[in-house]
C-alpha atoms as a printed R data frame, in Angstrom:
    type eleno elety resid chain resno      x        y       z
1   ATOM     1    CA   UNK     A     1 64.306 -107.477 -23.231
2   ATOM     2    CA   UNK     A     2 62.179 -107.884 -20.444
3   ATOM     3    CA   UNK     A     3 61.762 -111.225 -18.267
4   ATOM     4    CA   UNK     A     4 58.108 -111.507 -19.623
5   ATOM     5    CA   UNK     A     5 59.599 -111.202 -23.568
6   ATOM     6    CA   UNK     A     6 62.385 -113.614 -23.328
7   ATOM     7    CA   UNK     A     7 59.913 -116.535 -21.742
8   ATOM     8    CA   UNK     A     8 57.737 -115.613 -24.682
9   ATOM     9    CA   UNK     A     9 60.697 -116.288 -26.921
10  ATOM    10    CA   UNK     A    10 61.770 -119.230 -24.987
11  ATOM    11    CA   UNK     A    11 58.598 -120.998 -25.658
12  ATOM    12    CA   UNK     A    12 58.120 -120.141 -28.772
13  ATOM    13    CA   UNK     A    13 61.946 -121.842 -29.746
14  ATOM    14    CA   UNK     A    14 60.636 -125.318 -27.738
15  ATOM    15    CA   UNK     A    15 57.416 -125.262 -29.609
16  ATOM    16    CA   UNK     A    16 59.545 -125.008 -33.381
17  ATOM    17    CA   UNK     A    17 62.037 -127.307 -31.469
18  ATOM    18    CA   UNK     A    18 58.699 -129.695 -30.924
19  ATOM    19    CA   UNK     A    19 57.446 -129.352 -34.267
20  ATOM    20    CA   UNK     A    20 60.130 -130.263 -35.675
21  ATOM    21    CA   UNK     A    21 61.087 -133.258 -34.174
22  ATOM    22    CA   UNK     A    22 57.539 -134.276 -35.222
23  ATOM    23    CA   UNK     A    23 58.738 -133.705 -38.961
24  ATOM    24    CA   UNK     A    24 61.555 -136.280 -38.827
25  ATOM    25    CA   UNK     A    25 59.716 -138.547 -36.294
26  ATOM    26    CA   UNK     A    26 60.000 -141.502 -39.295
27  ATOM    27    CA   UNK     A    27 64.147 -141.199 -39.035
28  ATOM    28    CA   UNK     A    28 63.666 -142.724 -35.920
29  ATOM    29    CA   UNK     A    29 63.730 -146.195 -35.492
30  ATOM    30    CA   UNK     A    30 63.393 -146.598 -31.412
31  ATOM    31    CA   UNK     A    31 60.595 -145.098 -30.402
32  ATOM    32    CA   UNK     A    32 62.171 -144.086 -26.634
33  ATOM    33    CA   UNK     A    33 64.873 -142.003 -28.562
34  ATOM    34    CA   UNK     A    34 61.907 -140.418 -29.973
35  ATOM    35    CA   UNK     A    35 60.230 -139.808 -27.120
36  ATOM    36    CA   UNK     A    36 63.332 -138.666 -25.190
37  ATOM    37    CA   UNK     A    37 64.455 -136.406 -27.465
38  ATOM    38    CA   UNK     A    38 60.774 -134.969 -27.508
39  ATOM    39    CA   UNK     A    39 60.640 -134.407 -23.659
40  ATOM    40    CA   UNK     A    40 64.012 -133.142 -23.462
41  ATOM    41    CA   UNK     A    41 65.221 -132.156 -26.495
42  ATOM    42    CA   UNK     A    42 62.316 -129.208 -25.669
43  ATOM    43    CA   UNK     A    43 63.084 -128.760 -22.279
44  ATOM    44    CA   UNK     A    44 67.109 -128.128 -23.369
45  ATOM    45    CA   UNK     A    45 65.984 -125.504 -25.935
46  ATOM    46    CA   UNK     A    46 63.967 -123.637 -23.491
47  ATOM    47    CA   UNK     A    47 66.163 -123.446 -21.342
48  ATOM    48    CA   UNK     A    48 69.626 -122.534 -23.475
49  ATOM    49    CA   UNK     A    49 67.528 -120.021 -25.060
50  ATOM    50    CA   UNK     A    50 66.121 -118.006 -21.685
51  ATOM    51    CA   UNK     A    51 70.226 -118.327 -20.433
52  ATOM    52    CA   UNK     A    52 71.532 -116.766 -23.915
53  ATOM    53    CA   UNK     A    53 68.822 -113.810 -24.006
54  ATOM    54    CA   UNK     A    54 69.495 -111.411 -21.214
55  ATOM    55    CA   UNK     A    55 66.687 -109.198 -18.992
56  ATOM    56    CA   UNK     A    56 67.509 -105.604 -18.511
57  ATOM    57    CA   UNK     A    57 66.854 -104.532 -15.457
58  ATOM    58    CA   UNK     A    58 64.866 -101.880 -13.969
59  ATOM    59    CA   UNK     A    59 67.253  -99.900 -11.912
60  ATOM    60    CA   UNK     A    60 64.592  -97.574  -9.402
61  ATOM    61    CA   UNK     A    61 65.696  -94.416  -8.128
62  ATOM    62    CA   UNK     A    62 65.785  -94.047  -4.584
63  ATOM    63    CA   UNK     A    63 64.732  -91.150  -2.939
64  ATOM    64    CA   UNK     A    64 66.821  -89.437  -0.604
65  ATOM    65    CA   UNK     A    65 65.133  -89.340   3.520
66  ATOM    66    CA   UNK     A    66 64.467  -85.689   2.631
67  ATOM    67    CA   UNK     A    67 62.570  -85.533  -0.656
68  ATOM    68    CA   UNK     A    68 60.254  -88.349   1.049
69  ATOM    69    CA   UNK     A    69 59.833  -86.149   4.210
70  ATOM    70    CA   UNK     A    70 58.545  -83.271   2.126
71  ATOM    71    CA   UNK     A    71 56.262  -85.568  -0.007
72  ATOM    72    CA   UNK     A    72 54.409  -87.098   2.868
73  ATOM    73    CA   UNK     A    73 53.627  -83.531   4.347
74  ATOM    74    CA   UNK     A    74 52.040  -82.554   1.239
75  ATOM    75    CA   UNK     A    75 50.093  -85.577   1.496
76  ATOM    76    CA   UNK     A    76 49.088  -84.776   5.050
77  ATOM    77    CA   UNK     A    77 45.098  -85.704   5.823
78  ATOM    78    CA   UNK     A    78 43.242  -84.431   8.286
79  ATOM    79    CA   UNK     A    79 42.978  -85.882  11.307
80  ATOM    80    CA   UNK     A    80 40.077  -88.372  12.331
81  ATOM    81    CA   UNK     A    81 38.207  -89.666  15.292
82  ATOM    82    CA   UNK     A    82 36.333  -92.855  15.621
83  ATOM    83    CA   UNK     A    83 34.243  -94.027  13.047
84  ATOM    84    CA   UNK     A    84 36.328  -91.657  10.401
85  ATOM    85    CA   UNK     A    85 34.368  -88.893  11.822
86  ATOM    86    CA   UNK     A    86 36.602  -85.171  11.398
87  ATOM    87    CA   UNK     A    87 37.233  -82.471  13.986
88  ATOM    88    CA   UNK     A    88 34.029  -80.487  14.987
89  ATOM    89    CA   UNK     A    89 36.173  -77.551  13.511
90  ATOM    90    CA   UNK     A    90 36.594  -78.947  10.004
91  ATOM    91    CA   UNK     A    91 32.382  -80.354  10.246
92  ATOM    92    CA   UNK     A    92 31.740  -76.740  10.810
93  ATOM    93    CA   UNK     A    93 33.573  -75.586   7.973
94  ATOM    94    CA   UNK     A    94 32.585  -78.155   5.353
95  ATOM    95    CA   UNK     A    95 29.802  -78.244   3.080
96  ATOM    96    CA   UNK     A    96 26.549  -80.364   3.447
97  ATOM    97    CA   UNK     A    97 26.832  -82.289   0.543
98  ATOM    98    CA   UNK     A    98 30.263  -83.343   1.976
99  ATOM    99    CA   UNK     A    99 29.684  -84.293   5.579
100 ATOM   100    CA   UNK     A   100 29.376  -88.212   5.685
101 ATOM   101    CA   UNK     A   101 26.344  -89.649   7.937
102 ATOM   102    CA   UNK     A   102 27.993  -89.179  11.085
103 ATOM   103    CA   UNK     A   103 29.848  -85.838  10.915
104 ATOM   104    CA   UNK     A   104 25.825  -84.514   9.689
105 ATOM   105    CA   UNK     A   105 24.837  -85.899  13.142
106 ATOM   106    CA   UNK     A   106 27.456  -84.551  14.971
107 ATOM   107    CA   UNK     A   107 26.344  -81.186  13.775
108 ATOM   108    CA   UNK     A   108 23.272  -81.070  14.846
109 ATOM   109    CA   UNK     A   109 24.355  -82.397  17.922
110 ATOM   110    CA   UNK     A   110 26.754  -79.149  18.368
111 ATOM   111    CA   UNK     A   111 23.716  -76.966  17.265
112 ATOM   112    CA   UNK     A   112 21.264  -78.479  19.724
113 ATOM   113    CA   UNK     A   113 24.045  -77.985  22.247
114 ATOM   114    CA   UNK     A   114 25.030  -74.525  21.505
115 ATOM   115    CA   UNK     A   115 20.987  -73.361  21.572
116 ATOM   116    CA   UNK     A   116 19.893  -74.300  24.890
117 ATOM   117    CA   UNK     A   117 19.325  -78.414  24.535
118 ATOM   118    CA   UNK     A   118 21.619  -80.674  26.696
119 ATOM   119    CA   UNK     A   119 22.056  -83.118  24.220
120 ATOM   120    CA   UNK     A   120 23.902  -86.789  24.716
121 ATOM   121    CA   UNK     A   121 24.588  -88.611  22.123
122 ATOM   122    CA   UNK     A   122 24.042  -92.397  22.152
123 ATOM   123    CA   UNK     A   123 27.051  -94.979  21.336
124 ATOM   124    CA   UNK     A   124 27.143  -95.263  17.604
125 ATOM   125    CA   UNK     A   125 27.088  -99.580  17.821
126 ATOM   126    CA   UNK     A   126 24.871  -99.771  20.293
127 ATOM   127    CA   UNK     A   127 22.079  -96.812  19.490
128 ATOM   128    CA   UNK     A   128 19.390  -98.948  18.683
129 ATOM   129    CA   UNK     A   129 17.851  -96.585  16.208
130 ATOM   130    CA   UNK     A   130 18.617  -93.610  18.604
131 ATOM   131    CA   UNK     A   131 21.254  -91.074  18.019
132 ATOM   132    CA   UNK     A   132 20.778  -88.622  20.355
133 ATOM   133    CA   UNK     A   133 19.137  -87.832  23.266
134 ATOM   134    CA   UNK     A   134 17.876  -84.404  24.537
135 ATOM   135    CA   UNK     A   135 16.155  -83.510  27.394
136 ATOM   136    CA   UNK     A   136 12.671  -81.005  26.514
137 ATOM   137    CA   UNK     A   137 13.325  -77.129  27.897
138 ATOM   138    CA   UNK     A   138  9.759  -76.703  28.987
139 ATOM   139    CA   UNK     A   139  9.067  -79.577  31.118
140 ATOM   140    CA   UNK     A   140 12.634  -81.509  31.685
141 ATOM   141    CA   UNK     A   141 11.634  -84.896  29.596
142 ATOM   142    CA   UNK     A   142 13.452  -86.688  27.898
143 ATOM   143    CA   UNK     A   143 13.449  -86.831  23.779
144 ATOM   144    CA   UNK     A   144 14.733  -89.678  21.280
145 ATOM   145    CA   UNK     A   145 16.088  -87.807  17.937
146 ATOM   146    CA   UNK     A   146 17.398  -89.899  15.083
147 ATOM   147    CA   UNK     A   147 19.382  -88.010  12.424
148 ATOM   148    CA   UNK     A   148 19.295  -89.275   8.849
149 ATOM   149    CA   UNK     A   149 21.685  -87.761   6.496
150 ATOM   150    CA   UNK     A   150 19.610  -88.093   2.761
151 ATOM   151    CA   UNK     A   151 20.986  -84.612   1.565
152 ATOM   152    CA   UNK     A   152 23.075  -86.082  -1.005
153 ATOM   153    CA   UNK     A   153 21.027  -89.279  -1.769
154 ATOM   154    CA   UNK     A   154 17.181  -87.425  -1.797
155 ATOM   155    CA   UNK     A   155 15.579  -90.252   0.018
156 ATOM   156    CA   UNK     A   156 12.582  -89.645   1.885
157 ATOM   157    CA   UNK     A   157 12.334  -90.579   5.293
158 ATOM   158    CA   UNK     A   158  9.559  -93.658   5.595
159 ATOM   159    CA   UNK     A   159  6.556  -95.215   7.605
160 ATOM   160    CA   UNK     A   160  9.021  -97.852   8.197
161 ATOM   161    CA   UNK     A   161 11.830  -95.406   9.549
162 ATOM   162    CA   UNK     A   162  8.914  -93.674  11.920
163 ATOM   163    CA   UNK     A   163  7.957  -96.606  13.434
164 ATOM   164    CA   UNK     A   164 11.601  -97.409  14.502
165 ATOM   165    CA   UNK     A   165 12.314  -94.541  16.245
166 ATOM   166    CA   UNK     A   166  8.876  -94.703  18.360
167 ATOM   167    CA   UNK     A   167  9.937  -97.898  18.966
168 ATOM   168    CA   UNK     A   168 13.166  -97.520  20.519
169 ATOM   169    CA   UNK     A   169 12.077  -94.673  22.526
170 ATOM   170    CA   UNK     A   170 11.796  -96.866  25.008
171 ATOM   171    CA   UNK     A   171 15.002  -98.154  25.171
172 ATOM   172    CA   UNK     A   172 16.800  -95.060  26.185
173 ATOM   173    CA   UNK     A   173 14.008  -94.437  28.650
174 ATOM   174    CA   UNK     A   174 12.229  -91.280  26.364
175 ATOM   175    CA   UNK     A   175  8.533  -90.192  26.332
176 ATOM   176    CA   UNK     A   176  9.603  -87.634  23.076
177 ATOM   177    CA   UNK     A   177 10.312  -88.503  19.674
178 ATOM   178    CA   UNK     A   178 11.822  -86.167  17.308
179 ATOM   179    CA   UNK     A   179 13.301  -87.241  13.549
180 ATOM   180    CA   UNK     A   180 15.763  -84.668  12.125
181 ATOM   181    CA   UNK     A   181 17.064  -85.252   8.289
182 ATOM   182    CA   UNK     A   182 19.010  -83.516   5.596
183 ATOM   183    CA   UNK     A   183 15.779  -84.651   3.183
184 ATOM   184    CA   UNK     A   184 12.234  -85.157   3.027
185 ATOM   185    CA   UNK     A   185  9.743  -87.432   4.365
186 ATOM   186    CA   UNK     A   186  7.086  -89.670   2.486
187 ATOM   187    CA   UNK     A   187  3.345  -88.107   2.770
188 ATOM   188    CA   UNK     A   188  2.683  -91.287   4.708
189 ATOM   189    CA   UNK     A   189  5.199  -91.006   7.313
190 ATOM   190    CA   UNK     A   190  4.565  -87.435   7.747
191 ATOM   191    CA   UNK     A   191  0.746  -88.802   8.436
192 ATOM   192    CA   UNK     A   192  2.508  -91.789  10.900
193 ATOM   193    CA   UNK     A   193  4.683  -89.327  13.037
194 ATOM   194    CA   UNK     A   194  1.713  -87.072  13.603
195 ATOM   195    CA   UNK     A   195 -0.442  -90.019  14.675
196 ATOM   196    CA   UNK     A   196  2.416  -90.661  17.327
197 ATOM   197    CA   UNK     A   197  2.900  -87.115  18.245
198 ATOM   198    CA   UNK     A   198  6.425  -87.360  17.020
199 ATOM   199    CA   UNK     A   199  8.484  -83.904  16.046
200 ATOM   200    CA   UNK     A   200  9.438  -84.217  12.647
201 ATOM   201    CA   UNK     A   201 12.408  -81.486  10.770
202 ATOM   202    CA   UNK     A   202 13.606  -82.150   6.882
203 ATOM   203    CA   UNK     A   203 15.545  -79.936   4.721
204 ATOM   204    CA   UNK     A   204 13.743  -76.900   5.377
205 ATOM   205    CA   UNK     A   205 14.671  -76.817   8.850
206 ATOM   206    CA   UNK     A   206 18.492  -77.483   8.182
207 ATOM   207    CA   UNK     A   207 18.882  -74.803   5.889
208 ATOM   208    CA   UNK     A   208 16.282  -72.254   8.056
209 ATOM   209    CA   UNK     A   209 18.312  -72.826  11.647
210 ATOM   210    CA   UNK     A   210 20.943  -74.767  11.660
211 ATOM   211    CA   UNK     A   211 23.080  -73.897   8.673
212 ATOM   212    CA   UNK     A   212 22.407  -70.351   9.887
213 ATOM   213    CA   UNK     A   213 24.043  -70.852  13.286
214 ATOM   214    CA   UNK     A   214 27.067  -73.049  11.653
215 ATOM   215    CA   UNK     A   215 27.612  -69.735   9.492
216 ATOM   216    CA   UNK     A   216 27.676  -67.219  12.459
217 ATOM   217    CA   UNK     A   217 29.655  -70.234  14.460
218 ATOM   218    CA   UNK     A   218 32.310  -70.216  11.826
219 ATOM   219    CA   UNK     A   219 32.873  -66.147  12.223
220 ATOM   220    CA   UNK     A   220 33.016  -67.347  15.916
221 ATOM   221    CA   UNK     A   221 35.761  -69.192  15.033
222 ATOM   222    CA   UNK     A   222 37.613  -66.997  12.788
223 ATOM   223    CA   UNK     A   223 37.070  -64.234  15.496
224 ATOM   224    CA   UNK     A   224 39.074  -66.705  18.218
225 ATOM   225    CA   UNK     A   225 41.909  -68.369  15.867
């Protein structure tokens, strides 16, 4: 019997202990006899009854140094930088749908890089609505990108979200705007980005360029390992 069971039981003997004494309350003629025997008459058989019932024990097997050694390699995660973002090896390598928010921006930070763009990415508490910055090939300016990472989710990209980023351009010191997602974007902010000259790439443009390059960057890798 478990410790649980024999408390159960314990309580269960003061309570038919209690009801009792209620039953032959009129043999008593002092009423603090009564009351005595009440309070610790009940008590008494509690506690007699939780000493006579004994609680098995749970005896737990203890693993030997070994058996826990070869557990915790099977267990074995892969490695993660700041921010729970993975090696640029393993981003490469998993699917879209998988990549969390940052690891999606880190990729097309490593495709902007490996095509031509010097890309820098901005510090992820203190962006301001800016992820990374690139600097234009034709004449040397400098470009705000925000990345939004909707593949899984299918939201659309807003008026609101537009706005942002035009916004704080000019706290990284940009002239260029350019908004890069994994979905779509609203009609309307479509309409707002083109009234504020701003580059705009959704879904189409993932799966057209840069999931292309990650494919022929994984043979790459394959090639060199």
């Amino acid at each position: 019997m478990n410790k649980r069971d024999r408390q159960t039981l314990a309580r269960l003997g003061g309570f038919t202990f209690l009801v009792f004494i209620f039953l032959i309350r009129s043999k008593f003629n002092n009423p603090y006899v009564f009351l005595g025997l009440l309070i610790f008459g009940t008590a008494f058989v509690v506690t007699l009854i939780e000493s006579l019932i004994p609680v098995k024990s749970s005896a737990r097997k203890r693993q030997s140094p070994q058996k826990k050694i070869s557990e915790s390699k099977k267990v074995t995660k892969p490695a993660t930088g700041k921010y729970g973002v993975r090696s640029d090896h393993v981003i490469l390598q998993t699917p879209l749908e998988h990549l969390s928010g940052l690891e999606f921006e880190q990729l097309v930070y490593l495709y902007l890089k490996s095509t031509g763009w010097r890309p820098i990415k901005t510090p992820e508490a203190k962006d301001g609505g800016v992820d990374i910055i690139v600097t234009n090939k034709a004449d040397g300016l400098k470009i705000a990108v925000q990345v939004k990472h909707y593949y899984r989710s299918k939201s659309q990209v807003t008026v609101k979200d537009i706005r942002e980023l035009d916004s704080a351009k000019k706290n990284h010191g940009c002239i260029g705007t350019w908004f890069i997602t994994s979905g779509t974007f609203t009609n309307a902010a479509l309409l707002e980005a083109d009234m504020r000259k701003m580059q705009t790439s959704d879904i189409t443009y993932i799966e057209t360029k840069i999931l292309p390059w990650r494919e022929r960057a994984k043979k790459h890798q394959k090639s060199h390992s």
